[in-house]
C-alpha positions as CSV (number, residue, x, y, z in Angstrom):
1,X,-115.5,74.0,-52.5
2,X,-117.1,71.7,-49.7
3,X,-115.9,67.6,-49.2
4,X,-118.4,65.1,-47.8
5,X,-117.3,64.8,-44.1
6,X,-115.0,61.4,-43.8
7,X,-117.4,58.6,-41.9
8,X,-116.5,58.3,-38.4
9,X,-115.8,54.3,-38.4
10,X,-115.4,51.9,-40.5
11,X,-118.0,49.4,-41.3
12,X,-117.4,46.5,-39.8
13,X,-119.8,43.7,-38.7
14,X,-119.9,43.3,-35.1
15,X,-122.1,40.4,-35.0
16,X,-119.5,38.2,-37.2
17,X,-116.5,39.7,-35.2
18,X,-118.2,37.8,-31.9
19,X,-119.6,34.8,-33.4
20,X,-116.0,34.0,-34.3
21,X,-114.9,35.3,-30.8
22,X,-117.3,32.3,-29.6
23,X,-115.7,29.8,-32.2
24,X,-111.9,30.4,-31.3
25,X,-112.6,30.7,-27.3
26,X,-113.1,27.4,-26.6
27,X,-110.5,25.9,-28.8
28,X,-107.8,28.5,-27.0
29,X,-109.0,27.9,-23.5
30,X,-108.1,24.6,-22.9
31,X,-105.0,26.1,-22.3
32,X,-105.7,27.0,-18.4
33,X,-108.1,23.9,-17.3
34,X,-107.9,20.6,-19.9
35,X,-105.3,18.5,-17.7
36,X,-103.2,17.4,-20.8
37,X,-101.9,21.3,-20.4
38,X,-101.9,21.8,-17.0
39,X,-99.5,18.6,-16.7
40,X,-97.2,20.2,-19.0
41,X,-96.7,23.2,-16.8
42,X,-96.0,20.9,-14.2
43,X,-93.5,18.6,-15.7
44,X,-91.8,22.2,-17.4
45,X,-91.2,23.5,-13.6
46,X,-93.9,25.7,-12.2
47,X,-95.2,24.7,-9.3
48,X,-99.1,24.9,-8.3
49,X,-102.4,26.3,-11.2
50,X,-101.6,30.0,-10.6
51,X,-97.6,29.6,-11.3
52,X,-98.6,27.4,-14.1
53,X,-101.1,29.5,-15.7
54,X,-99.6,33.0,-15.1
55,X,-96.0,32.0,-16.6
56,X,-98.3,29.9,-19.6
57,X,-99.6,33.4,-20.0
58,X,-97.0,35.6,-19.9
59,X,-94.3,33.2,-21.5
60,X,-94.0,34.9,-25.3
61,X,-93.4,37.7,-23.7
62,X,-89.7,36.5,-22.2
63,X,-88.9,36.2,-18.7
64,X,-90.4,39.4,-17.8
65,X,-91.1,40.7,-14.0
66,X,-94.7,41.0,-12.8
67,X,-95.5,44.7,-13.5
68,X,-95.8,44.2,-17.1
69,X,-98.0,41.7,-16.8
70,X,-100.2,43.3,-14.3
71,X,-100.9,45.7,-16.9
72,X,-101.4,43.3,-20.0
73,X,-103.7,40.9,-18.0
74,X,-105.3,43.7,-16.3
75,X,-108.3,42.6,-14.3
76,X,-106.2,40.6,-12.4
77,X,-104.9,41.5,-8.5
78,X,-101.6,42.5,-8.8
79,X,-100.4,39.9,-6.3
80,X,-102.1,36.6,-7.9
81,X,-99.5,37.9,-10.6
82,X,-96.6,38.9,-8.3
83,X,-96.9,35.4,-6.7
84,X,-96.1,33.6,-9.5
85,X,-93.9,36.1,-11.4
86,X,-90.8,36.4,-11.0
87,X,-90.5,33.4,-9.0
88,X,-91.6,30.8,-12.2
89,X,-88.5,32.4,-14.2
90,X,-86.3,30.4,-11.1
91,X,-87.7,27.6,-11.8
92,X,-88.5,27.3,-15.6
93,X,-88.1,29.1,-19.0
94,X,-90.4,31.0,-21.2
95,X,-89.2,28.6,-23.5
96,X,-90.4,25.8,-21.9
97,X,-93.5,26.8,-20.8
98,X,-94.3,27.9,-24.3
99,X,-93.6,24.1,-25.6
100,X,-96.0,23.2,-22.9
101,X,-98.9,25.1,-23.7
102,X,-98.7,24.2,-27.1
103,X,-98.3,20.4,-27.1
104,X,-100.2,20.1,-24.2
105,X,-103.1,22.1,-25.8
106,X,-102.9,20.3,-29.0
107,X,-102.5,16.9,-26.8
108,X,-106.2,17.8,-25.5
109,X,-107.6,18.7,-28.8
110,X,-105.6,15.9,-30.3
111,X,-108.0,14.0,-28.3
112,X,-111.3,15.8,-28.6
113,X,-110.7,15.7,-32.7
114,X,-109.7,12.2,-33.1
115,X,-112.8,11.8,-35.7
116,X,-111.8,14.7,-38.0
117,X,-110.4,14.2,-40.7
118,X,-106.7,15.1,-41.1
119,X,-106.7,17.0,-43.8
120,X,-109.3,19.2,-42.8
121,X,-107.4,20.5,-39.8
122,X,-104.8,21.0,-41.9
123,X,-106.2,23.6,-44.5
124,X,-107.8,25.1,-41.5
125,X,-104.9,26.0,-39.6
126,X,-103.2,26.9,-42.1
127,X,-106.1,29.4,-43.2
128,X,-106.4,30.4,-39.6
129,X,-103.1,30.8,-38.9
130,X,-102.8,33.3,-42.4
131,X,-105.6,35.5,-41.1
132,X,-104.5,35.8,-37.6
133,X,-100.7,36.6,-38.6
134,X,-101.9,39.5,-40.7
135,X,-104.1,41.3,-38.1
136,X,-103.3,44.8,-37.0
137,X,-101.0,44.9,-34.0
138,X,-100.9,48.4,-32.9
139,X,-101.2,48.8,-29.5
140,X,-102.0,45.3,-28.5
141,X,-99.1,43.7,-26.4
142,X,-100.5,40.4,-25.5
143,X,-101.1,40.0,-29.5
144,X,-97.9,41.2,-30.7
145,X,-95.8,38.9,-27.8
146,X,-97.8,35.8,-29.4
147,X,-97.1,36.9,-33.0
148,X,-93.5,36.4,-32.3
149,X,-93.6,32.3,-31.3
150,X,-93.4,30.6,-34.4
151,X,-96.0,28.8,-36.7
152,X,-95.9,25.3,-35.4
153,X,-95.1,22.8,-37.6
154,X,-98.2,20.5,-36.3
155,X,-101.7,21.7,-37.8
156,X,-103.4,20.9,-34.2
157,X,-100.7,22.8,-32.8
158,X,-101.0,25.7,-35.5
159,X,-104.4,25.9,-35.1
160,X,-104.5,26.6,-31.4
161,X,-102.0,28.9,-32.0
162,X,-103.9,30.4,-34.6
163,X,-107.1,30.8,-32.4
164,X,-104.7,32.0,-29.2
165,X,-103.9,35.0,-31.9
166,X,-107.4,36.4,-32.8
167,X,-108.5,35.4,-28.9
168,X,-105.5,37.5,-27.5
169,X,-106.5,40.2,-30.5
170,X,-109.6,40.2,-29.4
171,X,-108.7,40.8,-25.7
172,X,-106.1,43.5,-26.1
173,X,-108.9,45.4,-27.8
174,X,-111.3,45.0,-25.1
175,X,-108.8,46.3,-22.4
176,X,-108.6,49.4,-24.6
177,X,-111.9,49.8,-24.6
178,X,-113.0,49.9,-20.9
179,X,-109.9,52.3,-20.4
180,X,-111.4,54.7,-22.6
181,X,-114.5,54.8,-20.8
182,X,-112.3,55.3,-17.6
183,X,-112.8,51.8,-15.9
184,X,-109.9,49.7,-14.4
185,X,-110.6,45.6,-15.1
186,X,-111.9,45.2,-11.6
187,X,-114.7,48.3,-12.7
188,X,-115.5,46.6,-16.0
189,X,-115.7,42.8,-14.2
190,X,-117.9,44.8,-11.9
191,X,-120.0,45.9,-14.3
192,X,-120.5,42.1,-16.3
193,X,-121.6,41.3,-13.0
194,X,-124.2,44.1,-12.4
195,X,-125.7,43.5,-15.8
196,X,-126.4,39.8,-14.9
197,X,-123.5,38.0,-17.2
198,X,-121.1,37.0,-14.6
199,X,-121.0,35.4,-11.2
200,X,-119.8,38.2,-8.9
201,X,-118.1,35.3,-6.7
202,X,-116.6,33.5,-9.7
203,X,-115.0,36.6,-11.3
204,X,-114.0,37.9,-7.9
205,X,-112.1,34.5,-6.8
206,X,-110.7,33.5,-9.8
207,X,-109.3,37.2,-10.2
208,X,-107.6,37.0,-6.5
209,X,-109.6,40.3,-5.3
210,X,-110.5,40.1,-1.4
211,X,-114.6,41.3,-0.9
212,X,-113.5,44.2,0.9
213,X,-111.9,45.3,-2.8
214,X,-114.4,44.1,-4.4
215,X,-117.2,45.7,-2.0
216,X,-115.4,49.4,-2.1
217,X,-114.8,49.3,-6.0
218,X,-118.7,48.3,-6.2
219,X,-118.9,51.6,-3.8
220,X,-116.5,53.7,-6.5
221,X,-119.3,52.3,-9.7
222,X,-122.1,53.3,-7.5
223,X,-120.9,57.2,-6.4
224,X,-120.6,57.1,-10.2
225,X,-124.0,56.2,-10.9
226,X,-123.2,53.2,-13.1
227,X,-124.3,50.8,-10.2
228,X,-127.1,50.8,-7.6
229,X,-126.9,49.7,-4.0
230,X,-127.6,46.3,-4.6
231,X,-124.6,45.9,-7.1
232,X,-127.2,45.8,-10.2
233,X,-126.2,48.2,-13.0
234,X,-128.0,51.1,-13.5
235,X,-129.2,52.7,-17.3
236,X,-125.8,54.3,-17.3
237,X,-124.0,51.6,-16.4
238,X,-125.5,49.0,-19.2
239,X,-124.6,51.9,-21.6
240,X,-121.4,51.9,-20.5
241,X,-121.0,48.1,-20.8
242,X,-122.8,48.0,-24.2
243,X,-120.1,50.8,-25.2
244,X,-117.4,48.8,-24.3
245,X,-118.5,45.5,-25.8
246,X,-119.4,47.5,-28.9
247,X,-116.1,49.0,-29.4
248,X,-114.4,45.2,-28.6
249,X,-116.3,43.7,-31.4
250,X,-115.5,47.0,-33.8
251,X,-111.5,46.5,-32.5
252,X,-111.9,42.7,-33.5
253,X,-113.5,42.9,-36.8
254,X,-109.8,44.9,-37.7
255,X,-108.6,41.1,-37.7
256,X,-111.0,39.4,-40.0
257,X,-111.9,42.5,-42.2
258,X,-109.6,41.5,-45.2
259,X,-112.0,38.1,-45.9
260,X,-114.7,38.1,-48.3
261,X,-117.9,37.2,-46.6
262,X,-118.4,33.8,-48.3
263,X,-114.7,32.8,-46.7
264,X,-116.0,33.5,-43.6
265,X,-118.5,31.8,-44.0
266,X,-116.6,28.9,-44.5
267,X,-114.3,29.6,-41.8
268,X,-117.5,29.9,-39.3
269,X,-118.4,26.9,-40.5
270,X,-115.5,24.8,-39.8
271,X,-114.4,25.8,-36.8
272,X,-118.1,25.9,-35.1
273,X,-118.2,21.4,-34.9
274,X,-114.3,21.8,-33.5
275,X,-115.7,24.6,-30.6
276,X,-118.8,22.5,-30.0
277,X,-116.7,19.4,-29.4
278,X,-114.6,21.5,-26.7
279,X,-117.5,22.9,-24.8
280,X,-119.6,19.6,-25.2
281,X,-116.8,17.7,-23.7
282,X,-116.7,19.7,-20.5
283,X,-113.0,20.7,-21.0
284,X,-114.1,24.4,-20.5
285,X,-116.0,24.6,-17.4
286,X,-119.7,26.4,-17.4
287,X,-120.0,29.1,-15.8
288,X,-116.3,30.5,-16.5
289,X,-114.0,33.8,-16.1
290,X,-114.4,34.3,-20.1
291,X,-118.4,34.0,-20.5
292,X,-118.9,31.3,-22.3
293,X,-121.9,29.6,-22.5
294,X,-123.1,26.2,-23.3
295,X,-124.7,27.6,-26.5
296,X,-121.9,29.5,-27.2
297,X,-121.1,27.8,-30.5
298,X,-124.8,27.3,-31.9
């Protein structure tokens, strides 16, 4: 007797899985530049951006060295982390930084929001905040650190919370997938920048990487045929990017998979005037490290 051969993925709906990547980005990233946040690192004891955002960061997972780190944010230099870890643990707490991020993020949507309705935030961070706690940990540090801080008791401060979850979700699963196709985060940045959707400067400075590294890991992607001599990708290399995207959105979808498509729908639909109002303030800065665009939410 023969079986039908089991399919090889699961459906899942890739398109969805990034339009709500584009909704929950902005609300998370005011995190690192809205000054109600950055402030808040300040006043909790790290000392300079870098300290403030690296220890932000790395906070639910407990006063941890750098090497961990290195490895979780990944596309990072080692040393923009090793300056700033463990040095901020001298000076502050994961506790406190973790307070700070929160009402300091919430502070800066608190303000963006002020015309929305109460009661709407509420029933949506607490629907967020369901969906997000249930999504499949395995193998996705950053996710399952930030599982472990507890549901604010503030719906602005649950919802960020709630839209930190899917975003850092989201991100573990697209450090998986450029390791499977053999790329380090310097390769994969390297490769958004060949294919035309990052600034090469603006990933390489933000990211700490001198343009000697930067020049001989463009070198590495070029002996490899993924880029050409001017930095542009090749064929194999926007294959290789569109691989990696592709499996990121079919990683995230394992987070929203349990909703019917009318509720997300709904969930689209709510969150999409609350992203606008972030980008459309300026609160997120245009071009940025994450690739969002103006148009992001539309």
């Amino acid at each position: 007797m023969t079986t039908e051969p089991l399919p090889r993925t699961h459906p899942t709906d890739r398109g969805r899985a990034r339009r709500l990547w584009h909704l929950v980005e902005p609300i998370h990233a005011v995190a690192y530049f809205s000054p109600e946040p950055i402030a808040a690192y300040a006043t909790a004891g790290s000392k300079g951006f870098w300290m403030g955002y690296v220890a932000s960061r790395a906070a639910p997972l407990g006063p941890v060295a750098a090497e961990p780190v290195i490895s979780l944010f990944a596309n990072f230099h080692p040393r923009r982390i090793r300056r700033a870890l463990p040095d901020a643990w001298a000076l502050t707490t994961p506790g406190a930084m973790l307070a700070a991020r929160s009402t300091g993020s919430a502070a800066t949507l608190r303000r963006l929001w002020d015309a929305v309705e109460p009661a709407t935030l509420a029933t949506l961070a607490d629907r967020l905040s369901d969906l997000a706690e249930a999504a499949p940990s395995d193998g996705r540090g950053l996710f399952a650190a930030n599982l472990t801080v507890p549901r604010p008791v503030d719906d602005i401060e649950a919802l960020w919370r709630a839209a930190t979850l899917l975003r850092k979700h989201r991100g573990d699963g697209h450090v998986a997938a450029y390791v499977v196709e053999g790329l380090t985060g310097i390769q994969a940045n390297l490769l958004q920048v060949g294919t035309g959707r990052m600034s090469s400067e603006l990933l390489r400075t933000t990211r700490a990487w001198e343009p000697e590294e930067w020049q001989a890991e463009a070198d590495r992607l070029r002996r490899w045929g993924l880029l050409d001599t001017a930095g542009a990708a090749t064929e194999a290399g926007h294959d290789t990017l569109l691989r990696v995207e592709a499996a990121t959105d079919r990683a995230a979808w394992g987070a929203l998979a349990t909703l019917a498509p009318a509720e997300l729908d709904l969930l689209e639909s709510q969150l999409a005037p609350l992203a606008r109002a972030v980008l459309a303030a300026g609160e997120v800065p245009v071009p940025n490290p994450m690739g969002l665009r103006p148009d992001s939410t539309s």
